[in-house]
C-alpha positions in Angstrom: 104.2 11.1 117.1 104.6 9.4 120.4 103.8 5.9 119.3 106.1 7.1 116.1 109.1 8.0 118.4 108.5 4.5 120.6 108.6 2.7 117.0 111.7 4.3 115.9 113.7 3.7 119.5 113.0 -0.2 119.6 114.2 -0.5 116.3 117.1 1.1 116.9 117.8 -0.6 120.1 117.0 -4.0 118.6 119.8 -2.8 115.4 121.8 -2.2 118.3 121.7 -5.4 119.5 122.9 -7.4 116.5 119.3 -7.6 114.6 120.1 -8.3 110.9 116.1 -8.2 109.5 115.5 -4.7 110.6 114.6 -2.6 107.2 115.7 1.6 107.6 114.7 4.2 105.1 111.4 5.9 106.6 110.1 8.4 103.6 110.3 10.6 106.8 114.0 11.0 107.3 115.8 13.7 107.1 118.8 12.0 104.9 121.7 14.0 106.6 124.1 12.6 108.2 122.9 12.2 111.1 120.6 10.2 109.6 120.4 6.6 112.3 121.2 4.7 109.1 124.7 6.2 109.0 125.1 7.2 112.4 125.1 4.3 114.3 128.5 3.1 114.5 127.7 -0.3 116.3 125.8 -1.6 113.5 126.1 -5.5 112.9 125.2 -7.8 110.5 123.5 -7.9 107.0 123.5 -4.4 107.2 127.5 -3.7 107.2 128.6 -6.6 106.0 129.1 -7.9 102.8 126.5 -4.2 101.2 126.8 -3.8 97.6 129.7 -1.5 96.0 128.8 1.9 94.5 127.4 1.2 90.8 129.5 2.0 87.9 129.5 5.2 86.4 130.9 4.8 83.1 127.7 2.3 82.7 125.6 5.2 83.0 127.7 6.9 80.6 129.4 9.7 83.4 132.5 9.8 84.6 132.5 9.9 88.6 130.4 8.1 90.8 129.6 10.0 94.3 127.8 8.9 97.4 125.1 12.2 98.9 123.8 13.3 101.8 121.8 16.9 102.4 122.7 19.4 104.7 120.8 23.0 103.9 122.0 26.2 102.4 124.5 28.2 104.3 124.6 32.0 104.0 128.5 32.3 103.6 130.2 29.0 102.9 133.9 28.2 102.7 133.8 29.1 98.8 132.7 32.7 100.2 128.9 32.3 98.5 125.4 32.3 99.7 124.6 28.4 98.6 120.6 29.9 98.5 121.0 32.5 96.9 123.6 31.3 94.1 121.3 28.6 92.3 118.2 30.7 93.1 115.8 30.7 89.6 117.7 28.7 88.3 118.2 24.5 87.7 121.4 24.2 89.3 121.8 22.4 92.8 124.6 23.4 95.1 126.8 21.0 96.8 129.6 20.8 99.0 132.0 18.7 97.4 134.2 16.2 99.3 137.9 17.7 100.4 139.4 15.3 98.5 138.0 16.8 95.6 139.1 20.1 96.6 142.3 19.2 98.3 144.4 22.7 97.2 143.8 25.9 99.5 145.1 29.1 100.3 147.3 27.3 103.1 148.8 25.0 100.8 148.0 21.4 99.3 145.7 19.6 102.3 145.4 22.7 104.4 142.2 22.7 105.3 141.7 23.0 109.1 138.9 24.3 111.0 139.0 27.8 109.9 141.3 27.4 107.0 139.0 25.3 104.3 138.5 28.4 102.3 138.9 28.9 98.5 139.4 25.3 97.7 140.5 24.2 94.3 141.4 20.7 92.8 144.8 19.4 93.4 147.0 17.5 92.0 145.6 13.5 91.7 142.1 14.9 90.8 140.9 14.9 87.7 140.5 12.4 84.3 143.3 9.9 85.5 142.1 9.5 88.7 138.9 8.3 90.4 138.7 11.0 92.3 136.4 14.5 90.4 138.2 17.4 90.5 135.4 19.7 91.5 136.8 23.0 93.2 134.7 26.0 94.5 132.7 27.3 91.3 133.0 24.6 89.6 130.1 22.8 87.7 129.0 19.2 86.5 125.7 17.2 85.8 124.2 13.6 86.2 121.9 11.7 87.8 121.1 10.1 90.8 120.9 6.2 91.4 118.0 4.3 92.5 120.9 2.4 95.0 121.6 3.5 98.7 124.6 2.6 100.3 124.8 -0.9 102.7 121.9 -1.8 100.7 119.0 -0.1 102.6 115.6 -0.7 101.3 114.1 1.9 99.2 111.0 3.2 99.1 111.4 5.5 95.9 109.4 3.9 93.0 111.6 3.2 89.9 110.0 5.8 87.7 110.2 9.3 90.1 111.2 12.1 88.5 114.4 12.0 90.7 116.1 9.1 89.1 115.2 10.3 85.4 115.9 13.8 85.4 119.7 15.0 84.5 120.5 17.8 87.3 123.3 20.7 87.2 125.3 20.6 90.2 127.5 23.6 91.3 130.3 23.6 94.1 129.3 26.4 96.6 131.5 25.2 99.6 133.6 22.1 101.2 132.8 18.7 103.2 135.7 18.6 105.3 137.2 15.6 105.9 137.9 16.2 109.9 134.6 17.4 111.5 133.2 14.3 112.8 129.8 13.6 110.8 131.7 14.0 107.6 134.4 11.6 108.3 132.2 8.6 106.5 131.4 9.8 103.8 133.9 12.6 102.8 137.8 11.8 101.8 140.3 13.6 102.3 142.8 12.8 99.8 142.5 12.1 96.1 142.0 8.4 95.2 141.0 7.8 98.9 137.8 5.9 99.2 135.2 6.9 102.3 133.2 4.1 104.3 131.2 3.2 101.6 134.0 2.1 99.0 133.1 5.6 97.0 136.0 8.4 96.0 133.8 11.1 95.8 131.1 12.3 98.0 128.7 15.4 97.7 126.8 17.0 100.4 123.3 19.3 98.7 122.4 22.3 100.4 119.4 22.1 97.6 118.5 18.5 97.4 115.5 17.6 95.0 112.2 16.0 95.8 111.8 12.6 96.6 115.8 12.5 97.4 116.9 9.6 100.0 120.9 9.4 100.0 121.1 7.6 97.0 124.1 7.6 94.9 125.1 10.4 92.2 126.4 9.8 88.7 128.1 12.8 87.3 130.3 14.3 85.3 132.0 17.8 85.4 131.4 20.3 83.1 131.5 23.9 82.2 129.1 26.1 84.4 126.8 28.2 82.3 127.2 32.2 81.3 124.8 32.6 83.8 126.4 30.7 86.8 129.7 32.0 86.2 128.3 35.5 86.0 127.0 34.9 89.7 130.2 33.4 91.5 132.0 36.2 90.1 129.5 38.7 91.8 129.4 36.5 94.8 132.6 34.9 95.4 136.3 36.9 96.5 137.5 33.4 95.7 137.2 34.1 92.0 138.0 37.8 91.2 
């Protein structure tokens, strides 16, 4: 662990310093983000400039494209739910979706402050006409993730895992809001807004699958099943 840790720091010092053939992506990492990758502000060279643009996602036949990171289950989340216990036994995966993609609360259109993210629905400039998903609390899609990481980070996932063949359920169980500090990267705050990676929608898994690196997500929304709905209703004052 020790000659680990010594490893890690002069690569980071020597990205630090402008070093443009450093590769990232340990199997290792964590893939939050605070994740070094996306962390480090100061990063120069090949590996901010000129990184590829999130892939299409009508060429993988879904409607949305999204950039991910993992951040663990939360006993009560801002869509009032247990993000562990709602997808427990069975093949869903709960997410946080990006503000902008839940830009309607309570407080009004864009009121979500520390404290006040609560409840959050799509608003208005979500949905089929825009690029932005409109993916409220309780809300369900599917899709697949993409063997691509932003600013074109080496990957170590072979081409044939299970994680970029397998179609996954995704269901919203709270928010990534767009001013605590770690999120403002990679989650938007406003429909049709892009984050730092040139994508309009972002989801953050409390459940993340095997194998998962922060790759992108193709997806599209769709209705949650008799099942799911049966537990947000049980779980969630946000849906009476």
């Amino acid at each position: 662990m020790a000659v680990r840790a010594l490893l890690l720091t002069s690569i980071f010092l020597r990205l630090e310093a402008g070093a443009s053939d450093v590769v990232l992506g340990d199997p290792d990492t964590n893939f939050t983000k605070a994740d070094r990758r996306w962390a480090m502000g100061k990063l120069r060279g090949a590996a901010v400039m000129g990184y590829e643009p999130p892939p299409s996602a009508a060429a993988l036949g879904y409607g949305y494209m999204a950039t991910t990171t993992r951040y663990g289950t939360n006993p009560f989340t801002a869509c009032d739910m247990d993000s562990g216990a709602l997808v427990e036994g069975t093949d869903y995966l709960s997410v946080a979706s990006a503000q902008a993609m839940q830009d309607l609360f309570p407080g009004g259109l864009g009121a979500c402050e520390p404290g006040h993210c609560r409840c959050g629905e799509a608003g208005p400039g979500t949905g089929p006409d825009s690029p932005t998903a409109a993916m409220g609390c309780g809300t369900c899609g599917k899709g697949r993730f993409v063997r691509q990481l932003p600013r074109a980070y080496t990957i170590w996932t072979p081409e044939d895992a299970d994680i970029f063949t397998k179609e996954y359920n995704i269901v919203v169980a709270d928010v990534c809001p767009a001013w605590e500090s770690q999120n403002k990267p990679w989650c938007p705050a406003t429909p049709s807004e892009t984050n730092s990676f040139g994508a309009h929608n972002h989801l953050d898994f409390a459940i993340a699958p095997p194998q998962y690196d922060n790759f992108y997500f193709a997806f599209t929304p769709t209705e949650c099943s008799p099942e799911m709905k049966a537990r947000i209703a049980r779980m969630s004052n946000c849906h009476p």
